[in-house]
C-alpha positions in Angstrom: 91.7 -62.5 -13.4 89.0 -61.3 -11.2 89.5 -61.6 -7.2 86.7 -61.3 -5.3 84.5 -58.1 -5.7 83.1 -58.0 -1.9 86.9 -57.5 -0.9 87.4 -54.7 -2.7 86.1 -51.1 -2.3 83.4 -50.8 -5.2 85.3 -48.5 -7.7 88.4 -50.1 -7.0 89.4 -50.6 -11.1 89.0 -46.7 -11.5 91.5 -46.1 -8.7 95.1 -45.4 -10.3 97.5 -48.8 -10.5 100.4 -47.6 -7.9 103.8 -48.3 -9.6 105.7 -49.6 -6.6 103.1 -52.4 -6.2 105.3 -55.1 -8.4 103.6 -57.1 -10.8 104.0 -60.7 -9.7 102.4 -63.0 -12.6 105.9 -64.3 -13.4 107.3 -64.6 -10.0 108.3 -68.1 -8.8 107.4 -69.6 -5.3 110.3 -68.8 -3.9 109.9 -65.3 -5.1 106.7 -65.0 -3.4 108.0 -66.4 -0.4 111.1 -63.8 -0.2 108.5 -60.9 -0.9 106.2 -61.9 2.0 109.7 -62.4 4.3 110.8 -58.6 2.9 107.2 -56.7 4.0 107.1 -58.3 7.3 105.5 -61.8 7.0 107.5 -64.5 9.2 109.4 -67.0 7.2 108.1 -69.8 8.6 104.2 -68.6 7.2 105.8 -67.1 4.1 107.5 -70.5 3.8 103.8 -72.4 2.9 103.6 -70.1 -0.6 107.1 -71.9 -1.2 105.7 -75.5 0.2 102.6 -75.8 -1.9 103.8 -74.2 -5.0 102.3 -71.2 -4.7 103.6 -68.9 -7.6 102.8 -65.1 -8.7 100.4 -66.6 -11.3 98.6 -68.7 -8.6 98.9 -65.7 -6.0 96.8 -64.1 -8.7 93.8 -65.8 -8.2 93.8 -67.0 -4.4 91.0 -66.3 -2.5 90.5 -65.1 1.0 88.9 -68.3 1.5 92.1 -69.7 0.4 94.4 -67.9 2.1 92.3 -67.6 5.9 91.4 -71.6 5.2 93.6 -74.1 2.9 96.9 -72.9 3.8 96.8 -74.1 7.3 98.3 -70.5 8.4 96.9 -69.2 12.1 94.2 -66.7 11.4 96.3 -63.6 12.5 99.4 -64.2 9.5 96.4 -65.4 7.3 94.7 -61.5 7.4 98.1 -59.9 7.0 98.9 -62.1 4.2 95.5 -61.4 2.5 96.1 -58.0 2.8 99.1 -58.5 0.7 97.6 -60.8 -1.8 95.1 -58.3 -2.1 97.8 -55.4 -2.7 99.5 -57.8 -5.1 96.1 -58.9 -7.7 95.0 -55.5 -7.8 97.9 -53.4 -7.9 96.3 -50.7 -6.1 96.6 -49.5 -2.2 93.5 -49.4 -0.7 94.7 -49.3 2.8 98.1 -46.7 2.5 101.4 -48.7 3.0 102.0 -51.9 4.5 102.8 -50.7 7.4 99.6 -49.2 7.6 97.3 -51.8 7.5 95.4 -52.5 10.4 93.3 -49.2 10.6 89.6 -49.2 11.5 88.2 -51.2 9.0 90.7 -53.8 8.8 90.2 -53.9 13.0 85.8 -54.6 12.1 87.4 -57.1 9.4 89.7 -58.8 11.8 86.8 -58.8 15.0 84.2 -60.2 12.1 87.2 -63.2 11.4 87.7 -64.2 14.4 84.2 -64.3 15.9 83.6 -66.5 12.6 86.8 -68.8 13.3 85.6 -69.2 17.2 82.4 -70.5 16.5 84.0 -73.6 14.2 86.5 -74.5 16.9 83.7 -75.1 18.7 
């Protein structure tokens, strides 16, 4: 499984796996639903991995495309759920915790997203 190497920082395989980053490949839909709920993702946007079948083994290879464009999630859950994904395929924290996502280059990231998104709602 490979996600998407322009997500990642470019020596992101050499970084150290960090142990309290589960590994999900067995998980069931309604596991990754219950994870998203438990690190801060609203139920009713944690609910659509549960809805459409998503499991640890599909969450393995979503894309951001995916996750920002077929799962008909608002683009503000979608970029915190990406972050997650991409917490969750790798198995590494790029970022810090969590709750620290959302520094300065998740901010570019985020201004980048949405500039994209307003131009196709128009």
């Amino acid at each position: 499984i490979s996600p998407a190497a322009e997500d990642y920082p470019r020596n992101w395989q050499d970084l150290p796996v960090d142990p309290s980053i589960p590994d999900i490949a067995s998980w069931s839909a309604a596991r990754m639903s219950q994870y998203l709920v438990q690190n801060g993702i609203k139920d009713t946007v944690a609910k659509v991995f549960f809805d459409q079948e998503i499991d640890g083994a599909s969450a393995l290879v979503l894309t951001r495309k995916d996750v920002l464009h077929s799962l008909g999630i608002k683009l503000g859950p979608a970029l915190k759920v990406y972050q997650h994904i991409k917490r969750l395929q790798t198995r590494r924290n790029f970022y810090g915790p969590p709750s620290a996502v959302g520094g300065s280059t998740e901010i570019a990231s985020t201004a980048a997203e949405l500039q994209q998104h307003h131009k196709l709602l128009q």
